[in-house]
C-alpha positions as a LaTeX table, in Angstrom:
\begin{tabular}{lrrr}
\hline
Residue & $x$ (\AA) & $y$ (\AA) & $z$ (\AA) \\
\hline
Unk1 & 8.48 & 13.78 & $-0.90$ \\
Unk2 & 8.64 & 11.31 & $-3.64$ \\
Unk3 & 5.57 & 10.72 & $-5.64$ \\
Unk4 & 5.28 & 7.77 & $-8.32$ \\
Unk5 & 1.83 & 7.67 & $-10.20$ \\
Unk6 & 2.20 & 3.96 & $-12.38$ \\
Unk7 & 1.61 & 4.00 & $-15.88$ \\
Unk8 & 2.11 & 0.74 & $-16.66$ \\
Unk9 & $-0.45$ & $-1.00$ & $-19.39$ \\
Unk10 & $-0.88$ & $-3.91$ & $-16.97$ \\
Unk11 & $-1.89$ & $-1.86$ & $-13.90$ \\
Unk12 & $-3.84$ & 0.80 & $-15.96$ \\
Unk13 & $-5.52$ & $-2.51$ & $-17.47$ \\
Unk14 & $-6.46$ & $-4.00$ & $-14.04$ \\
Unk15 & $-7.74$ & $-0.54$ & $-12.01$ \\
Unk16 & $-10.16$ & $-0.44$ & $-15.46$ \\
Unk17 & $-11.53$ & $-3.64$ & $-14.81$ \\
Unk18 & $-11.99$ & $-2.99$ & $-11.11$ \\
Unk19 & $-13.71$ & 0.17 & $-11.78$ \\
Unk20 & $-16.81$ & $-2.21$ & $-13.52$ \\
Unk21 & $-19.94$ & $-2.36$ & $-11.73$ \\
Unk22 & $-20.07$ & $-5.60$ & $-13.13$ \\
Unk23 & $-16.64$ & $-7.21$ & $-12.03$ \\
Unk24 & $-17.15$ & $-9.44$ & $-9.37$ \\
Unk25 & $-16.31$ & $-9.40$ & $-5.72$ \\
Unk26 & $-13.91$ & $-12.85$ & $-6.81$ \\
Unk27 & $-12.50$ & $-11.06$ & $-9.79$ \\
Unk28 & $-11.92$ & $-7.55$ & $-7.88$ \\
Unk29 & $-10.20$ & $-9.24$ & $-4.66$ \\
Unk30 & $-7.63$ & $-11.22$ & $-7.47$ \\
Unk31 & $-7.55$ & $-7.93$ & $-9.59$ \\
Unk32 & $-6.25$ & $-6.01$ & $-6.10$ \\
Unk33 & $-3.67$ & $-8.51$ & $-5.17$ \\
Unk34 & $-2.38$ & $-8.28$ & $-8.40$ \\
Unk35 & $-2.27$ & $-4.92$ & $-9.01$ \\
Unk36 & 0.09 & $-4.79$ & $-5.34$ \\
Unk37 & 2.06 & $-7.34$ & $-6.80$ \\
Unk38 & 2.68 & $-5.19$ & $-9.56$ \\
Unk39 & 3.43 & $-2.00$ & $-7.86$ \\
Unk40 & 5.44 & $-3.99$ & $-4.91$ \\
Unk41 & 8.05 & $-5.07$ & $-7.93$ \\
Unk42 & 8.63 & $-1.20$ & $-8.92$ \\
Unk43 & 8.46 & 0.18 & $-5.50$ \\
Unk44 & 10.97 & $-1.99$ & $-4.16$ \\
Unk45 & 13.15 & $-1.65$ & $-6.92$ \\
Unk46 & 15.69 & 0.32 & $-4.07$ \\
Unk47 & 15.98 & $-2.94$ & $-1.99$ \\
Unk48 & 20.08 & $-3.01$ & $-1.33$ \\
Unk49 & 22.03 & $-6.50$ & $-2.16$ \\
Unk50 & 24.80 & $-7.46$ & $-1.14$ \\
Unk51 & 27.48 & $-10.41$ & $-2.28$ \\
Unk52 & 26.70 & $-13.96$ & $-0.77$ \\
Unk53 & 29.22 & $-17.10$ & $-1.37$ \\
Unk54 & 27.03 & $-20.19$ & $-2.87$ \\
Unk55 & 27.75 & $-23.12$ & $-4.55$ \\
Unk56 & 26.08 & $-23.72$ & $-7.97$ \\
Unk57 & 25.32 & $-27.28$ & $-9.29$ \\
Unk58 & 28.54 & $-26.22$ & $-12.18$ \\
Unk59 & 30.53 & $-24.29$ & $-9.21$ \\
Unk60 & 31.33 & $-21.93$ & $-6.33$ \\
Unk61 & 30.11 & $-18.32$ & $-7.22$ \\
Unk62 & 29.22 & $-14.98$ & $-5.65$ \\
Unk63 & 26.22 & $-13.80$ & $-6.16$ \\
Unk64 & 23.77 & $-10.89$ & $-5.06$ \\
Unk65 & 21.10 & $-10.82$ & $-2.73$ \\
Unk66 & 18.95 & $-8.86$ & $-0.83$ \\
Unk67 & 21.22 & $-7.47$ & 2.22 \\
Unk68 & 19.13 & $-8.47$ & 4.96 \\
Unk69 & 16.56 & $-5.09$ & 4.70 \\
Unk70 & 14.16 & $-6.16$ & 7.58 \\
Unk71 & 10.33 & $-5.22$ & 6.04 \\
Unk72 & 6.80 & $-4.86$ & 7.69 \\
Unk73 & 3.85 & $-5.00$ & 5.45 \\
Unk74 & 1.20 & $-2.93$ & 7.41 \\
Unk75 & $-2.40$ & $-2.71$ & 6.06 \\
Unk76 & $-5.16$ & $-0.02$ & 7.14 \\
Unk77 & $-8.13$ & $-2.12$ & 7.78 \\
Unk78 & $-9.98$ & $-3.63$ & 6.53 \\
Unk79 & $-9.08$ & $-2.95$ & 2.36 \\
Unk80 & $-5.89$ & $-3.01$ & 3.21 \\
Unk81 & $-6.07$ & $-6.65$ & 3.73 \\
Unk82 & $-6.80$ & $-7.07$ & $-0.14$ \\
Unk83 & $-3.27$ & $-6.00$ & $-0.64$ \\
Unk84 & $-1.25$ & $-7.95$ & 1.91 \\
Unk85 & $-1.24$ & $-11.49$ & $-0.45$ \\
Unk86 & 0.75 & $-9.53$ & $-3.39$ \\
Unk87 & 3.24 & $-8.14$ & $-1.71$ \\
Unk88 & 4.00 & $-11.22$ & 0.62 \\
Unk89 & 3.93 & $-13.11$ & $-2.50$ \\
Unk90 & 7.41 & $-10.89$ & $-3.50$ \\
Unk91 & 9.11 & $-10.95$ & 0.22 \\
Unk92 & 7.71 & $-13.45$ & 1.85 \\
Unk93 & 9.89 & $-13.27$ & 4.88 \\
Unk94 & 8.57 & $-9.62$ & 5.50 \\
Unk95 & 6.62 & $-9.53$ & 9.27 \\
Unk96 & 2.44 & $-7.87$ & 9.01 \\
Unk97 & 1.41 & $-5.43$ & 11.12 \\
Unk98 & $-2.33$ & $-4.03$ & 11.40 \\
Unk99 & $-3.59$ & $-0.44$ & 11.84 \\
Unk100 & $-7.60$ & $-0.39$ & 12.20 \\
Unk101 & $-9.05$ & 3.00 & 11.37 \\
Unk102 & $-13.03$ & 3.76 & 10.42 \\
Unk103 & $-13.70$ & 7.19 & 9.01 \\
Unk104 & $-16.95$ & 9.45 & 10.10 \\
Unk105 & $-18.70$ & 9.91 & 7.54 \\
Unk106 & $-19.91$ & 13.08 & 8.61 \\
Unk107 & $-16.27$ & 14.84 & 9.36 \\
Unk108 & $-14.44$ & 12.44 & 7.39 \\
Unk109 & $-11.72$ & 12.13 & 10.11 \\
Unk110 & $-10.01$ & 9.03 & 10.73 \\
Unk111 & $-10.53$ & 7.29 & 14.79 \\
Unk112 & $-8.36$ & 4.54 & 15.61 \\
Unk113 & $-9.66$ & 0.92 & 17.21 \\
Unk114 & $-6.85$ & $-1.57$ & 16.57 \\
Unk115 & $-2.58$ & $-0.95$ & 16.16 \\
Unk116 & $-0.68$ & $-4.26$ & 16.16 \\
Unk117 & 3.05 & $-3.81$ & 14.58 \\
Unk118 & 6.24 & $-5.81$ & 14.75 \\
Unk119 & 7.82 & $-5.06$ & 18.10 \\
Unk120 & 10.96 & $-3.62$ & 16.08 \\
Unk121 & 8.94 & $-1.94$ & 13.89 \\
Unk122 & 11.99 & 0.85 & 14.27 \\
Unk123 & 14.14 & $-1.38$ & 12.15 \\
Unk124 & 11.59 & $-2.14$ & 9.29 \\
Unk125 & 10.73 & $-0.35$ & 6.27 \\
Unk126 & 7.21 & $-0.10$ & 6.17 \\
Unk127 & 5.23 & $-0.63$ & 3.23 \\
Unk128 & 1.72 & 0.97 & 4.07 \\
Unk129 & $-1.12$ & $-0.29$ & 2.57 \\
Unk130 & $-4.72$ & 1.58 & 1.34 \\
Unk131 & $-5.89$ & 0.62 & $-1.98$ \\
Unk132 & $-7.56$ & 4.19 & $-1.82$ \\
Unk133 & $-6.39$ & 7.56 & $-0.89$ \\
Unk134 & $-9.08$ & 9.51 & $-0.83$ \\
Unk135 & $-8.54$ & 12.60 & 1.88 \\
Unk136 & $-5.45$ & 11.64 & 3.26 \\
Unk137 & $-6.55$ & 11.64 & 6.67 \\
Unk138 & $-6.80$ & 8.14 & 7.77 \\
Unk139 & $-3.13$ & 7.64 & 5.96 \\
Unk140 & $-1.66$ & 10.44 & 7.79 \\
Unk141 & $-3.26$ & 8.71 & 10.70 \\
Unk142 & $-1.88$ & 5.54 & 10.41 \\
Unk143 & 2.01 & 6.97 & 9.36 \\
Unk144 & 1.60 & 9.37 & 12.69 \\
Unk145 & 1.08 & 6.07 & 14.60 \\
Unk146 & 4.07 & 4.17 & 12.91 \\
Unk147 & 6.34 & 7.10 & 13.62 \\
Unk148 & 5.70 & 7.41 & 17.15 \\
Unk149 & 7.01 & 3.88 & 17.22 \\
Unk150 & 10.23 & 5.24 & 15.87 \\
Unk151 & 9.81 & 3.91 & 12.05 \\
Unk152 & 11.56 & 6.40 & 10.11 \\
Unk153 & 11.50 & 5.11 & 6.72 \\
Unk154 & 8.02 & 4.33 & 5.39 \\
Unk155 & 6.45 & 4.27 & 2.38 \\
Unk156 & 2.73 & 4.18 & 0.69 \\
Unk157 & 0.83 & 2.15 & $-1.91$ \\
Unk158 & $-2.42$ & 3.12 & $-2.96$ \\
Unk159 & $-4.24$ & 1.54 & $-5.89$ \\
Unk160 & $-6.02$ & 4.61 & $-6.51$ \\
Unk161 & $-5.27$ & 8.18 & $-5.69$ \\
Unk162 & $-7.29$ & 11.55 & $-5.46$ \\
Unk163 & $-4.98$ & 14.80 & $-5.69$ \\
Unk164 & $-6.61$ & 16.65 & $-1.98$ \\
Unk165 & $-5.15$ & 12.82 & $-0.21$ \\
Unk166 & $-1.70$ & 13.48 & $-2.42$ \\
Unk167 & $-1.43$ & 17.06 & $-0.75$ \\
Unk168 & $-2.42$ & 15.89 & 2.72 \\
Unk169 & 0.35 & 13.64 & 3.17 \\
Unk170 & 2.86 & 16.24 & 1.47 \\
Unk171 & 2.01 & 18.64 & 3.85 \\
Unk172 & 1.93 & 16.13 & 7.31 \\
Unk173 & 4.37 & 13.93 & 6.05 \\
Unk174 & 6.81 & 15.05 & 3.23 \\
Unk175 & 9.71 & 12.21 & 4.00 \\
Unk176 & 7.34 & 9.32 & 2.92 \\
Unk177 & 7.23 & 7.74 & $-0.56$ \\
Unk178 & 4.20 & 7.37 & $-2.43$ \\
Unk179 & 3.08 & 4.82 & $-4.62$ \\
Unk180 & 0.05 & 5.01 & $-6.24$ \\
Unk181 & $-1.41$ & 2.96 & $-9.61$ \\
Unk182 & $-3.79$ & 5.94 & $-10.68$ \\
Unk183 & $-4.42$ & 9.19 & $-10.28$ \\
Unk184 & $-7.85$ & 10.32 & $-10.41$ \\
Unk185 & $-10.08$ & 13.78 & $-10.83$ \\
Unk186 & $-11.10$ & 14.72 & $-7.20$ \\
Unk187 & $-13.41$ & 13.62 & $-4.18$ \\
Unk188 & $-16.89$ & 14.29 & $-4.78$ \\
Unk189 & $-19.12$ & 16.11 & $-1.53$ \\
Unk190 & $-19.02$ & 12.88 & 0.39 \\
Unk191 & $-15.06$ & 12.26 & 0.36 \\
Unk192 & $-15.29$ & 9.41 & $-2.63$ \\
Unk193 & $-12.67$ & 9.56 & $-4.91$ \\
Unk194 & $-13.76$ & 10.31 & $-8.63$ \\
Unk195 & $-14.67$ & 8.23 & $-10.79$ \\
Unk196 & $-13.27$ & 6.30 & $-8.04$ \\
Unk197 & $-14.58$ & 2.63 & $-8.04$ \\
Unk198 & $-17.01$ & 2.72 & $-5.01$ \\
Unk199 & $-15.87$ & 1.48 & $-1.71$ \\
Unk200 & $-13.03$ & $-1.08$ & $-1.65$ \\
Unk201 & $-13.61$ & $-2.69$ & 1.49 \\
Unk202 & $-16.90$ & $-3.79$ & 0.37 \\
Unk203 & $-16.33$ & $-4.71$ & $-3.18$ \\
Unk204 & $-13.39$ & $-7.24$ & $-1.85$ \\
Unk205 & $-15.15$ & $-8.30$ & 1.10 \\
Unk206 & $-18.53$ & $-8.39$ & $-0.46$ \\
Unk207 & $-20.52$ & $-6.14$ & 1.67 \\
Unk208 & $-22.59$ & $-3.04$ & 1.69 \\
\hline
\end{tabular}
């Protein structure tokens, strides 16, 4: 498994400012689509090109471009969602897919209500989408349902990370890439991640 923990000034900057009680749900929702922005441009750095024939406005030329790698943006619902713009804003041809997953609070374990994805899904690299991993379970969740579609190459972007979700998904899924703009202390006794920045769903969605 490959593991990438960001340390760049800009995203460190951002997940601060989304940590504030007092940013707003406006300013978090931009802050999140940035912050994906961000990470999409360095975990998509792999993207193969190949040469293309054009004609400049000076002359013919061969240059590179991306060599047709089909791409499915696929957020866990509903934070997910606060992702989606900043990534589609780098490949906007990429297709969207949905997984909906709530979490007990009581077990923490992750039950399924919605799973929409491209009908070739097989073809796609998937770019999963979960601003936080907290336990790992609902991620492991939602990669078990893209694999039994027959995706083989996924990978994960969380804006924050906790190190018990980081071991989950080494141990269930050790052939998908992580991505993940911090990496904080642990999950307190109800499963939040520490110090965390509440829950994202609501701080994007504005709700409680």
């Amino acid at each position: 498994m490959s593991t990438t923990i960001f340390s760049h000034p800009l995203i460190t900057h951002k997940i601060s400012v989304l940590r504030n009680t007092d940013t707003t749900c406006k300013e978090f929702r931009e802050l999140v689509e940035e912050i994906a922005m961000l990470m999409g441009y360095e975990s998509l750095r792999d993207l193969p090109l190949e040469d293309v024939e054009i004609d400049t406005p000076i002359c013919h030329a061969t240059v590179k471009m991306l060599a047709g790698k089909k791409l499915a943006i696929v957020p866990i619902l509903r934070a997910g969602l606060g992702m989606v713009n900043g990534l589609l804003a780098l490949v906007p041809a990429a297709r969207v897919g949905h997984i909906g997953l709530y979490r007990d609070h009581e077990t923490l374990e992750p039950h399924e209500y919605y799973c929409k994805l491209p009908d070739d899904v097989e073809n796609r690299l998937v770019i999963l989408l979960d601003p936080m991993l907290a336990t790992g379970g609902s991620a492991s969740a939602a990669i078990n349902f893209i694999k039994q579609r027959g995706c083989k190459h996924i990978k994960l972007m969380s804006v924050i990370a906790a190190p018990e979700g980081i071991a989950r998904l080494e141990k269930d899924h050790p052939d998908v890439e992580i991505y993940c703009g911090c990496l904080d202390e642990k999950l307190n006794e109800i499963g939040y991640i520490v110090p965390g920045l509440g829950d994202a769903g609501d701080r994007i969605f504005g709700t409680k």
